[in-house]
C-alpha positions in Angstrom: -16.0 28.7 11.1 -13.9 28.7 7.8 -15.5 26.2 5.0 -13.5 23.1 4.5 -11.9 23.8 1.0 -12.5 20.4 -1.8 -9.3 19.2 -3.0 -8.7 20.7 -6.4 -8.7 17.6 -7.9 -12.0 16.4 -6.9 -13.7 19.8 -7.7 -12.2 19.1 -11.8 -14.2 15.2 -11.7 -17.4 16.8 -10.3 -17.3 19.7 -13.1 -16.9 17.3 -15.6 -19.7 14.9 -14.7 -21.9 17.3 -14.0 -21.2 19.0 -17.4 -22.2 15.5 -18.9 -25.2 15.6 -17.3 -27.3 15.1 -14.2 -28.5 11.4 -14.7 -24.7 10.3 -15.5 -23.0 11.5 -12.6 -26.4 9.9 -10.2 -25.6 6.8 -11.8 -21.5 6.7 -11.8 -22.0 7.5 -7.4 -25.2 6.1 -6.4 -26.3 2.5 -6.2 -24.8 -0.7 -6.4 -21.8 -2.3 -4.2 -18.4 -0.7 -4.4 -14.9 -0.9 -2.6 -12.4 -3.4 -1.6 -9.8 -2.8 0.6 -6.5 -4.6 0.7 -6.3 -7.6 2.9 -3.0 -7.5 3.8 -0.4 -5.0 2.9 2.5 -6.5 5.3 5.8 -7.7 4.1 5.4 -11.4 5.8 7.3 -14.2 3.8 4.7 -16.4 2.2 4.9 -20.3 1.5 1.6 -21.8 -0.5 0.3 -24.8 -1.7 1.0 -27.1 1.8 -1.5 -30.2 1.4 -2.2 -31.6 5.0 -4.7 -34.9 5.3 -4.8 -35.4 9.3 -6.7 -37.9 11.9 -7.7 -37.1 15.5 -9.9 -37.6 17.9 -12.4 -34.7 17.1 -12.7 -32.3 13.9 -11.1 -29.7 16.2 -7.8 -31.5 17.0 -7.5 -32.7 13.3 -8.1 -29.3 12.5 -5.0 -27.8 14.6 -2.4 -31.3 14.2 -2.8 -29.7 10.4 -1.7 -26.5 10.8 0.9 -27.4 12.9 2.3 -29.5 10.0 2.0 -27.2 7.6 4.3 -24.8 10.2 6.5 -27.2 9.7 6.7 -27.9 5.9 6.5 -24.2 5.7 9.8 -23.7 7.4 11.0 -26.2 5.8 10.1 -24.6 2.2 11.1 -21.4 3.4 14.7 -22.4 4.4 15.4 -24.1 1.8 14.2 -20.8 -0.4 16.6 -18.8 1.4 19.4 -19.9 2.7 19.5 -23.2 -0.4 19.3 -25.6 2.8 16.0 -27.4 4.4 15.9 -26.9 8.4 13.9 -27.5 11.4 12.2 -25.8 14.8 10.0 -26.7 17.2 6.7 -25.8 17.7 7.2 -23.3 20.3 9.7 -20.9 18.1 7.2 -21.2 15.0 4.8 -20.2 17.1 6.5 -16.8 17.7 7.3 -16.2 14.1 3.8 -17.6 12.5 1.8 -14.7 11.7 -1.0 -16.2 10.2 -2.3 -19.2 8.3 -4.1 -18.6 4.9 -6.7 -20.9 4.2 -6.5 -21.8 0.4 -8.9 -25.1 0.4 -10.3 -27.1 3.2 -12.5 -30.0 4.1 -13.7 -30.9 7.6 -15.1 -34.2 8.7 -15.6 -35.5 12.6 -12.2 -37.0 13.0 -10.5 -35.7 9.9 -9.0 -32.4 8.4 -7.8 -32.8 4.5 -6.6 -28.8 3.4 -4.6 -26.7 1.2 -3.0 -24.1 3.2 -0.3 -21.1 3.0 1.9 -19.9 6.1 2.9 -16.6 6.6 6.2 -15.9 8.7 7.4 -12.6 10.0 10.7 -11.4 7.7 11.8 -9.7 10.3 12.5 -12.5 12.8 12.7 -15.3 10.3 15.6 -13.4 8.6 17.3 -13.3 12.2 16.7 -17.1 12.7 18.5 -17.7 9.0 20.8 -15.4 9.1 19.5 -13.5 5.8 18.9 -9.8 5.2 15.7 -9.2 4.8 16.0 -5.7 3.4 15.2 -4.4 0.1 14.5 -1.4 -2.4 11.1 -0.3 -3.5 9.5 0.9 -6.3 8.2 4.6 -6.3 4.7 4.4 -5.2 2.9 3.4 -8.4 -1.1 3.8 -8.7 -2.9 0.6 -9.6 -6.4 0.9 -11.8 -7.1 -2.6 -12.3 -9.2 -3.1 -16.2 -11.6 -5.6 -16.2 -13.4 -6.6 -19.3 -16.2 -9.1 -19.5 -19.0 -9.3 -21.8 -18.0 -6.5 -24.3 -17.7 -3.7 -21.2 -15.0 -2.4 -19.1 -15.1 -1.7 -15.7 -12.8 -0.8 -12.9 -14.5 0.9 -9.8 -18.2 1.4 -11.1 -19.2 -1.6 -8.9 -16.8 -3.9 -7.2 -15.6 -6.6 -9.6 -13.5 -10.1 -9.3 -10.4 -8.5 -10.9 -10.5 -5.6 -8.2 -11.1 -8.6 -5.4 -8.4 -10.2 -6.5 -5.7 -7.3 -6.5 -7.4 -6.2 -2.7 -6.1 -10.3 -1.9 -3.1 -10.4 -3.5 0.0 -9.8 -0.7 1.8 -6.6 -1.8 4.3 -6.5 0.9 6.7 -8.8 -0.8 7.0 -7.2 -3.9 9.0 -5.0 -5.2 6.4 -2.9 -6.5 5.5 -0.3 -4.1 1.8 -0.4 -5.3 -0.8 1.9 -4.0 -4.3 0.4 -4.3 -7.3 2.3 -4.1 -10.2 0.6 -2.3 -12.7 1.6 -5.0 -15.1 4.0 -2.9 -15.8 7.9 -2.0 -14.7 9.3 -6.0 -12.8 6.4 -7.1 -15.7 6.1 -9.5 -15.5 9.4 -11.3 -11.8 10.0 -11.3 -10.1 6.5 -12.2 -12.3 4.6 -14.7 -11.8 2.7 -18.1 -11.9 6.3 -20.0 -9.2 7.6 -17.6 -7.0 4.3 -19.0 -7.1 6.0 -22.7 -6.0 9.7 -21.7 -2.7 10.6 -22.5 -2.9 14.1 -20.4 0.2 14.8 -18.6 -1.4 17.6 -16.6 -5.0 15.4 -15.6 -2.7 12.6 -14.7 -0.5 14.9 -12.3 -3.0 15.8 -10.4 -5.0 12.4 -9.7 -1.4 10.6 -9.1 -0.8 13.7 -6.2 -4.5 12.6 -4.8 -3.4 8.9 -4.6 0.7 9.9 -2.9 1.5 8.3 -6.3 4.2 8.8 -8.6 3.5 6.9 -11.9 0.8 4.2 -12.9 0.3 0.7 -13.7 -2.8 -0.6 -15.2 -3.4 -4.5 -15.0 -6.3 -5.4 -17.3 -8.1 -8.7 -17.7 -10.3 -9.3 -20.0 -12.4 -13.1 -19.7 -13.8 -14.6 -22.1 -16.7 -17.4 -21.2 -17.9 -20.5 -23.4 -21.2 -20.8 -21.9 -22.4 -20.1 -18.0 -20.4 -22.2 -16.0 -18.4 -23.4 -18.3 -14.6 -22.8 -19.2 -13.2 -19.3 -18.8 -10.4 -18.1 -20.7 -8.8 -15.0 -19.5 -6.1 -12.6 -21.5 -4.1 -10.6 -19.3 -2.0 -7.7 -20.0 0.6 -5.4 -17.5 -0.3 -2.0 -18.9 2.6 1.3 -17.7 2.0 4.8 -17.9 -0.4 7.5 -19.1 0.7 5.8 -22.9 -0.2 2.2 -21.9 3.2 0.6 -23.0 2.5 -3.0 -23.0 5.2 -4.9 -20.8 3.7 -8.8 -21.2 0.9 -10.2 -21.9 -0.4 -13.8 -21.5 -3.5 -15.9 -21.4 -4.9 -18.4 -18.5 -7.8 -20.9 -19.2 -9.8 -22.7 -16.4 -12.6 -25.5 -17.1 -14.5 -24.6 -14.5 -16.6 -21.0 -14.3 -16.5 -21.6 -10.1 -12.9 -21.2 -10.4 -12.9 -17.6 -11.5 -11.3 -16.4 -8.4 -8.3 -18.9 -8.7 -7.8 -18.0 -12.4 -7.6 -14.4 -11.5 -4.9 -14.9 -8.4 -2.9 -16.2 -11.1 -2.8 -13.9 -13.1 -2.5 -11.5 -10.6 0.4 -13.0 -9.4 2.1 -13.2 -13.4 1.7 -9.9 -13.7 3.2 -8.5 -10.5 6.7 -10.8 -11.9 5.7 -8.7 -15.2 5.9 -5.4 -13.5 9.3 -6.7 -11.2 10.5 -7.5 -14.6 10.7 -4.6 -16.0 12.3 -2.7 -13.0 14.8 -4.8 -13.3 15.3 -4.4 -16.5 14.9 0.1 -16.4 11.8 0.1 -18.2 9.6 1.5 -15.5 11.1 5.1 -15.9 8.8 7.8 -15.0 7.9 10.6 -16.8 9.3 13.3 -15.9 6.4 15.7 -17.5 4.2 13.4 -14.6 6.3 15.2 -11.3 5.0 18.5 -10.3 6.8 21.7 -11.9 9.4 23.6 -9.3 8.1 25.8 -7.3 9.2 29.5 -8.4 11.9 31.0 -5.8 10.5 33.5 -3.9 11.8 37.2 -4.0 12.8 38.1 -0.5 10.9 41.2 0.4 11.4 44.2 3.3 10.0 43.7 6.1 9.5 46.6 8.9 11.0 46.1 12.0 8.2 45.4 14.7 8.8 47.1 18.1 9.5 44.9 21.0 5.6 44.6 22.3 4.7 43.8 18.7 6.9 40.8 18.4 5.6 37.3 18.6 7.8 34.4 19.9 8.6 33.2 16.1 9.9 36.5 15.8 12.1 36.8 18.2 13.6 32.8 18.7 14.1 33.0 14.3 12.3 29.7 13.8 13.3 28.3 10.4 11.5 25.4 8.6 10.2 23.4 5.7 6.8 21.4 4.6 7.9 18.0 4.0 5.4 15.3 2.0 5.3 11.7 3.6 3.6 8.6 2.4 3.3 5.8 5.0 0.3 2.8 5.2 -2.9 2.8 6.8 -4.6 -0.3 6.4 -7.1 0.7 8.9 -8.0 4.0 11.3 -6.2 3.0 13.7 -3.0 3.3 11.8 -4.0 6.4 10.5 -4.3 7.8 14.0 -0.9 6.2 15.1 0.9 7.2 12.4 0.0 11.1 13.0 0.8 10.6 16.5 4.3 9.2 16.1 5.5 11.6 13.5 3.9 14.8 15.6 6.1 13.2 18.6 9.1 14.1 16.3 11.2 17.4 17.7 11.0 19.8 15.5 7.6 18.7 14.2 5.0 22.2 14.5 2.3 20.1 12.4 1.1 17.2 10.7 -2.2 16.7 8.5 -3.4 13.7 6.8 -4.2 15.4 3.2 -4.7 12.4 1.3 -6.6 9.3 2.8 -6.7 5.7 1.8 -8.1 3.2 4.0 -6.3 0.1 3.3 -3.6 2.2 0.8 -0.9 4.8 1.2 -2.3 7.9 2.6 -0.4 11.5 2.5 0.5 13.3 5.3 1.9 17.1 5.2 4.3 17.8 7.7 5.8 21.6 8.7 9.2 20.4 10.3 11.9 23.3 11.9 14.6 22.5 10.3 15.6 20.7 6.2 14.1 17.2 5.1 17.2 15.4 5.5 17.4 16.1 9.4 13.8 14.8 9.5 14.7 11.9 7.8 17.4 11.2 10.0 15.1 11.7 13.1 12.6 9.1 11.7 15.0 6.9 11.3 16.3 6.9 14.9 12.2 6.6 16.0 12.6 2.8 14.3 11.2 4.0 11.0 12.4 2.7 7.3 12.6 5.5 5.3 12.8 6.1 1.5 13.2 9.4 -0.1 11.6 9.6 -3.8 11.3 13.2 -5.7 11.2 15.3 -2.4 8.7 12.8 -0.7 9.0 10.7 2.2 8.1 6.8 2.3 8.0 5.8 6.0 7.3 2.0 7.1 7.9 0.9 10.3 11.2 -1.4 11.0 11.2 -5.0 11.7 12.9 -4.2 15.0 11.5 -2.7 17.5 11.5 1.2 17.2 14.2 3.0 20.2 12.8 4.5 22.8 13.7 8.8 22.7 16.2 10.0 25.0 14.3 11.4 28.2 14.8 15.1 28.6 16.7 16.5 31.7 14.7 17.8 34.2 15.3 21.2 34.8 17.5 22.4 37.9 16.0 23.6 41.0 16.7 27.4 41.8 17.2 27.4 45.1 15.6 30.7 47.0 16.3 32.8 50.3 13.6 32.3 52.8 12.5 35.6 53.8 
């Protein structure tokens, strides 16, 4: 059995902390609780902030007569956001496009319901129902390494930390940020950490953006600042770009309370994603091109000797033609790892595909040896149902609002009919 060969990557971050010393490297992987994996990833529309105070017979009615309301005021919010005109449905067709209902504050008594709450509505059919297009551009994918600093030390995935928390909550989906976020376990540790922030390395940087299936990097950092335990928190956050940490904004948010922490750092997680939008708007989040891989050299034909017929395998003789193709696409759990391998090796034309690159709750990277050129690929992903954006030779796949086609079924092959004897 061949040994299973350590990305190259991963063999350069264990060198180097083993080089630093035995006791460093125990302490940067062992002990103490890491990882956070994105809630949601999805590209639902989002409406916050609904106050409901409801009456009922029992905790459980009041409970349910809430969230029906805020359906309601939701739509309501949403339409108006859209299409610049409030409008109503009935609870039967919000109950098709509902996807979920995020609890932000709530307070249950025995015939009363008094909550904060967000609704979250399918783009896909709500655009339908409003008659918008619910299409847009992305980013390319763009490696977060959320900073925090607190106390006079910074940390980002030596132990799991509110600032990570509150990146893992925040809803990517809508943004037009294509963010890859790294749930902070397996060598997380070792490769992205506050020194990494400082290096300037076009080569190092290469290489842990091709582990990730990202192409450039953003680095939000917050740093808090406390005026006694449990008192008011003030915290400064900046929207860090690049291996040269260009600073695109910066801003400060102050709360009195030190159990608010968590709300003080969804805002500014929030600020900070308009930051980044910002700045795409505006062409300031340009990649380096010294951070995409070098061409690969052309490869000088050479002679081959012409096999005799018995020597000749089926490649041989058909001509089979092909190309490796990259693709990114979203696993937020196993499950959609496994599906995701299954619908692109259902492709014709598809020999392979291998998961490289994994991320639970990210973008993992798949490696795909296709007969035939990337663009014809494309094109067959695309009639499967898939989105699909093409960024530096790579492949972004996400699957359509609608309903994927079904493939053509194959003719069956003629009969040949036979003499009886």
């Amino acid at each position: 059995m061949a040994a299973r060969r350590i990305p190259r990557i991963i063999e350069i971050g264990l060198a180097a902390a083993l080089l630093a010393g035995t006791g460093t490297l125990v302490a940067q992987i062992e002990g103490g609780e890491r990882g956070a994996a994105p809630v949601d990833s999805s590209s639902d529309f989002e409406v916050g902030g609904i106050a409901v105070d409801v009456s009922a017979k029992d905790a459980e009615t009041a409970r349910l007569t809430g969230w029906r309301i805020a359906q309601r005021q939701a739509w309501q919010i949403l339409s108006q956001r859209l299409r610049g005109s409030a409008s109503g449905l009935n609870d039967g067709a919000l109950d098709a496009i509902v996807t979920g209902i995020v609890v932000e504050n709530e307070q249950i008594g025995p015939t009363r319901y008094i909550a904060k709450l967000g609704v979250l509505f399918d783009r896909g059919r709500a655009g339908e129902i409003l008659g918008v297009s619910t299409q847009f551009s992305r980013s390319p994918p763009m490696l977060v390494i959320p900073v925090l600093w607190s106390g006079g030390s910074g940390q980002v995935f030596e132990r799991t930390t509110p600032w990570q928390q509150a990146w893992a909550r925040y809803r990517t989906g809508g943004s037009v940020i294509d963010y890859v976020r790294p749930v902070g376990t397996g060598a997380d540790p070792l490769l992205l950490n506050v020194g990494q922030t400082g290096r300037r390395g076009r080569g190092w940087w290469r290489a842990i953006l091709d582990q990730y299936g990202a192409n450039d990097i953003v680095m939000p950092e917050a740093r808090l600042y406390r005026s006694y335990p449990g008192g008011p928190i003030i915290g400064v956050f900046t929207a860090f770009y690049g291996p040269d940490r260009q600073a695109l904004a910066r801003f400060s948010l102050r709360v009195e309370d030190g159990n608010a922490l968590p709300a003080l750092l969804d805002r500014g997680v929030a600020r900070l994603d308009e930051a980044y939008q910002r700045a795409l708007r505006m062409g300031m989040l340009r990649t380096d091109a010294m951070l995409s891989p070098p061409p690969a050299p052309e490869a000088t034909p050479t002679p081959e000797a012409t096999p005799t017929e018995g020597d000749r395998s089926i490649e041989d003789i058909v001509g089979v033609t092909g190309s490796t193709v990259t693709i990114q696409f979203d696993t937020p759990s196993a499950a959609a790892l496994s599906t995701g391998e299954i619908a692109v090796r259902g492709v014709p034309g598809v020999r392979q595909a291998v998961t490289t690159s994994l991320a639970l709750g990210g973008v993992s990277v798949m490696r795909v040896a296709y007969d035939g050129d990337p663009a014809a690929l494309r094109a067959a992903l695309e009639a499967r149902g898939w989105s699909v954006q093409e960024s530096g030779g790579t492949l972004r796949i996400r699957r359509a609002a609608g309903p994927a086609p079904a493939p053509a079924p194959s003719p069956a092959p003629a009969a040949t009919p036979t003499t009886g004897g």
